[in-house]
MDAnalysis code that builds the backbone (N, CA, C; Angstrom):
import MDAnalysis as mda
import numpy as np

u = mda.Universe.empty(240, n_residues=80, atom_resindex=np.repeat(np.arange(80), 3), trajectory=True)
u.add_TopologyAttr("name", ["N", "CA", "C"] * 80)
u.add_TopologyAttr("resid", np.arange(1, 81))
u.add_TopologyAttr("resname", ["UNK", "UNK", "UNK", "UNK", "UNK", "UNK", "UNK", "UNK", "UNK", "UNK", "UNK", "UNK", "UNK", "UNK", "UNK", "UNK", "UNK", "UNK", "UNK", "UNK", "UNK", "UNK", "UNK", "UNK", "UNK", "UNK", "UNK", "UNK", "UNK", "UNK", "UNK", "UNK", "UNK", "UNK", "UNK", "UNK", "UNK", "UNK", "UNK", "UNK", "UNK", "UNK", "UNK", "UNK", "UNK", "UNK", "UNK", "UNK", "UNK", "UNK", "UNK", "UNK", "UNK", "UNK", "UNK", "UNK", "UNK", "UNK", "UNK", "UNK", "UNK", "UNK", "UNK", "UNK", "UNK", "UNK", "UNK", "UNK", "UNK", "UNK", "UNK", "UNK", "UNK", "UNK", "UNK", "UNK", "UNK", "UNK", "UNK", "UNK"])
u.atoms.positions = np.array([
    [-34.998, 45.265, 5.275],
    [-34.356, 43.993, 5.526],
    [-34.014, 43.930, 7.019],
    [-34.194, 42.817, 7.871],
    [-34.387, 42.807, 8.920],
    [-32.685, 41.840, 9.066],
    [-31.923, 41.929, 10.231],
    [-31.094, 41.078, 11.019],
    [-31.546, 40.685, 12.218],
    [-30.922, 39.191, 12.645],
    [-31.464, 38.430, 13.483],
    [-29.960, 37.790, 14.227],
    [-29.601, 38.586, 14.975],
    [-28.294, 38.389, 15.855],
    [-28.455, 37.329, 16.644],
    [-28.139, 36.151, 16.719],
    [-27.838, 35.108, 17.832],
    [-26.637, 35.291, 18.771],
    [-26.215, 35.534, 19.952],
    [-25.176, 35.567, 20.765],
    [-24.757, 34.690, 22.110],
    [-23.939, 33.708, 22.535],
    [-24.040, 32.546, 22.990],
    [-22.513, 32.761, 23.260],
    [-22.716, 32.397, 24.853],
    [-21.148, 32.465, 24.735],
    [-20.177, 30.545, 24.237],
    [-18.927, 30.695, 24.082],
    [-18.527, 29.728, 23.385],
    [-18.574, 28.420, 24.272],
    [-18.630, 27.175, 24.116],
    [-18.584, 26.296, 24.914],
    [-16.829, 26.219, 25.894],
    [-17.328, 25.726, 26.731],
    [-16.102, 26.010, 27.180],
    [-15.874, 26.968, 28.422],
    [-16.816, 28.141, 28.363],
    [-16.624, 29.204, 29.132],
    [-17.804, 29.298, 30.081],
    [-17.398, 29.316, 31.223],
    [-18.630, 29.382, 32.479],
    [-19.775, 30.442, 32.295],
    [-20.607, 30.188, 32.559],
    [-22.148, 30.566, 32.656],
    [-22.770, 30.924, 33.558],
    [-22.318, 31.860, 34.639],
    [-23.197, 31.759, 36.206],
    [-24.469, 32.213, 35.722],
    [-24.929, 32.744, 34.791],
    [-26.544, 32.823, 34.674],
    [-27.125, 31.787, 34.018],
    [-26.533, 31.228, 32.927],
    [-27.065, 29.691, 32.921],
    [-27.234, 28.775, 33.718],
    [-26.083, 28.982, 34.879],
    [-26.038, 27.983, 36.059],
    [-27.511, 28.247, 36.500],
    [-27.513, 29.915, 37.171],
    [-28.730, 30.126, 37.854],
    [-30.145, 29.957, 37.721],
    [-29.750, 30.165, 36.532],
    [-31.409, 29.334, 35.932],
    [-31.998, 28.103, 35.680],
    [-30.701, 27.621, 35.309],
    [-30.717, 26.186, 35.590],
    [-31.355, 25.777, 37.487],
    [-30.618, 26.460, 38.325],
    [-30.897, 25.960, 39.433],
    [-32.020, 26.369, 39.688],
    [-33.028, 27.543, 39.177],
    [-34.496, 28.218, 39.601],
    [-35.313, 27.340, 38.683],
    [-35.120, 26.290, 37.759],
    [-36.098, 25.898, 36.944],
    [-35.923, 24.330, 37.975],
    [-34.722, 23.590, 38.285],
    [-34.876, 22.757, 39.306],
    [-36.057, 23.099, 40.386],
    [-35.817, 23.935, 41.068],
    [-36.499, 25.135, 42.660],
    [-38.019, 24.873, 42.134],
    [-38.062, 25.250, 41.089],
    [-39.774, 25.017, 40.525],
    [-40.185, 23.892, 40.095],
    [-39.641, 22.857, 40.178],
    [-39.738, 21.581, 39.838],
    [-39.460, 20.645, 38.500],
    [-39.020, 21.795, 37.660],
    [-38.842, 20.630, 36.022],
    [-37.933, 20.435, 35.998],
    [-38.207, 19.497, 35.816],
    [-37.581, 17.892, 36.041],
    [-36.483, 17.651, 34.552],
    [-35.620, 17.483, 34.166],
    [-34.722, 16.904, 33.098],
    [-34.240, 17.628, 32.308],
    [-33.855, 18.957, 32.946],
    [-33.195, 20.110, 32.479],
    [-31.670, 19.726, 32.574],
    [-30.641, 19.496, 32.052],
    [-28.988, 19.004, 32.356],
    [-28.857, 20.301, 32.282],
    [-28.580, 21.084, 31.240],
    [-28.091, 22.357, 31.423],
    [-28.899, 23.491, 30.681],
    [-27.985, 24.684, 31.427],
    [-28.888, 26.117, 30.428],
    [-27.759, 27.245, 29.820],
    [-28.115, 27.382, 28.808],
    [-26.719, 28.807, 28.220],
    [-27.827, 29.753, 28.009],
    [-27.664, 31.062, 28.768],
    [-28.382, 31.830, 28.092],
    [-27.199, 32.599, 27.281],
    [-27.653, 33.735, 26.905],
    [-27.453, 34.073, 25.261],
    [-28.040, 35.919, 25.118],
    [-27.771, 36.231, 24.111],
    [-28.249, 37.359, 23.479],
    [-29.101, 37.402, 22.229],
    [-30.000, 38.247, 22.118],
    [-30.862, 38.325, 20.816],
    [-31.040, 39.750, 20.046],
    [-30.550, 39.756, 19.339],
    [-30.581, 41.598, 19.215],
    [-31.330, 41.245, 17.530],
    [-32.269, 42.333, 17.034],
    [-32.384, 42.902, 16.085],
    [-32.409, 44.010, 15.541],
    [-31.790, 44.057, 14.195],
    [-31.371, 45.394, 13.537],
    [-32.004, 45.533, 11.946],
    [-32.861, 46.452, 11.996],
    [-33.585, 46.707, 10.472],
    [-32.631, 47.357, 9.675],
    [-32.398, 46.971, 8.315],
    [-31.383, 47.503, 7.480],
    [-31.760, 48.055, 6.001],
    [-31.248, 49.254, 5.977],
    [-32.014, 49.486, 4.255],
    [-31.186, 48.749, 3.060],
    [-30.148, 47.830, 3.554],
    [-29.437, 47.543, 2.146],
    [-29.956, 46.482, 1.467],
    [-30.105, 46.711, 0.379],
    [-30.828, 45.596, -0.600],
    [-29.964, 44.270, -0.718],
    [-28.721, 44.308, -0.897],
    [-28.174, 43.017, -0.937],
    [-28.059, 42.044, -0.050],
    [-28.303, 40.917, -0.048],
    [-28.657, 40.100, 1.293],
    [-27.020, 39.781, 1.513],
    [-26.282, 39.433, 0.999],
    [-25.148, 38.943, 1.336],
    [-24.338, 39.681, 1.795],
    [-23.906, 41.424, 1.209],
    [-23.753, 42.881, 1.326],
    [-24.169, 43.106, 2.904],
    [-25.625, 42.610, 3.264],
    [-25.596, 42.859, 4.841],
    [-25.552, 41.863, 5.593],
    [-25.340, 40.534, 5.266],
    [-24.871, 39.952, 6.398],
    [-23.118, 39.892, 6.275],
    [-22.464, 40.370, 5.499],
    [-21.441, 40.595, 5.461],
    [-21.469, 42.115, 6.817],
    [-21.877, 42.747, 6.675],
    [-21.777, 44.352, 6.915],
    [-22.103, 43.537, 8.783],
    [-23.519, 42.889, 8.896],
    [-23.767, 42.821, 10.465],
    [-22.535, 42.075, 10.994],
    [-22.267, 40.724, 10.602],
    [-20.909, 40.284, 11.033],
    [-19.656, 40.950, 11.655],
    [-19.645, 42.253, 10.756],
    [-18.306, 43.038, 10.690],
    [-18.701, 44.134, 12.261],
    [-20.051, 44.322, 12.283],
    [-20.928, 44.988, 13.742],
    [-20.188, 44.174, 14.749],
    [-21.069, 42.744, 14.353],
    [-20.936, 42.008, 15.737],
    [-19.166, 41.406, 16.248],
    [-18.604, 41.342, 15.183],
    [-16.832, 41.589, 15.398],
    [-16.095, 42.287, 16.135],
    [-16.811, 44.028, 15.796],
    [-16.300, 44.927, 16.045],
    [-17.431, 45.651, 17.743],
    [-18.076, 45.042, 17.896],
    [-19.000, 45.339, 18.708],
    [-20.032, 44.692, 19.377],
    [-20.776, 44.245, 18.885],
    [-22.229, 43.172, 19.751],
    [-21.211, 42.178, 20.015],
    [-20.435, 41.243, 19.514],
    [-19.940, 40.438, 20.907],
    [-18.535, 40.302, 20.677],
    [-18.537, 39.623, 21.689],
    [-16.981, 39.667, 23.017],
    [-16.621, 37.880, 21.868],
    [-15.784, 38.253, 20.973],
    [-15.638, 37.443, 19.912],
    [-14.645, 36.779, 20.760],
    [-13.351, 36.886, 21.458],
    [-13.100, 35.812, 22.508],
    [-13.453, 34.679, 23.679],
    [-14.361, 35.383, 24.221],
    [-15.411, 34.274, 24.785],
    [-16.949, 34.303, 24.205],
    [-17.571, 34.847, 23.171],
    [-18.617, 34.397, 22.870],
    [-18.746, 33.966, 20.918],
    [-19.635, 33.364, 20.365],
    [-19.883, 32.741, 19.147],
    [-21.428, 33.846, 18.450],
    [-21.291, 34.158, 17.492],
    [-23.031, 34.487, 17.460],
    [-22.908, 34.137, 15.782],
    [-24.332, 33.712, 15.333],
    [-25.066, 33.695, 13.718],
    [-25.703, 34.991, 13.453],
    [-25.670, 35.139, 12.321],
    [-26.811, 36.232, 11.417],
    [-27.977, 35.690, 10.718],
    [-29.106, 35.684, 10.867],
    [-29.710, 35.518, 9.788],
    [-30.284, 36.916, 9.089],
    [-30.434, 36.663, 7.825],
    [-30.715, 38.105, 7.461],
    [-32.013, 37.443, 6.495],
    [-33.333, 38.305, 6.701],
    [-34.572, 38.281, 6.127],
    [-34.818, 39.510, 5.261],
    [-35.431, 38.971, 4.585],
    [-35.606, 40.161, 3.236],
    [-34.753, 40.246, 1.883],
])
């Protein structure tokens, strides 16, 4: 069973690498970009059979660890 970590920080909270990319995709010319959030993507293969059992279990990860639960937001999807 596979996890599929989304990580984004929360609205609200500044972005200097969103900024920056935002400003290098201007520099190269495309055109109608307003803004950019980048983000985190992590995946984690899991042997537990219950789907709910592990997205309960990754949640409690990303709480306690993959993200900065004061300034950032993240989803689970769990496959398998």
């Amino acid at each position: 069973m596979k996890a599929r970590i989304h990580i984004t920080l929360k609205n609200g909270v500044l972005d200097p690498q969103g900024k920056a990319i935002h400003h290098s995709l201007e520099g190269l010319g495309f055109d109608g970009v307003n803004d950019v959030r980048q983000g985190k993507f992590i995946e984690i293969e899991l042997t537990d059979g219950d789907k709910v059992a592990a997205e309960a279990k990754v949640a409690e990860m990303c709480e306690q660890l993959l993200a900065n639960t004061v300034i950032e937001d993240f989803s689970v999807e769990i496959d398998g």
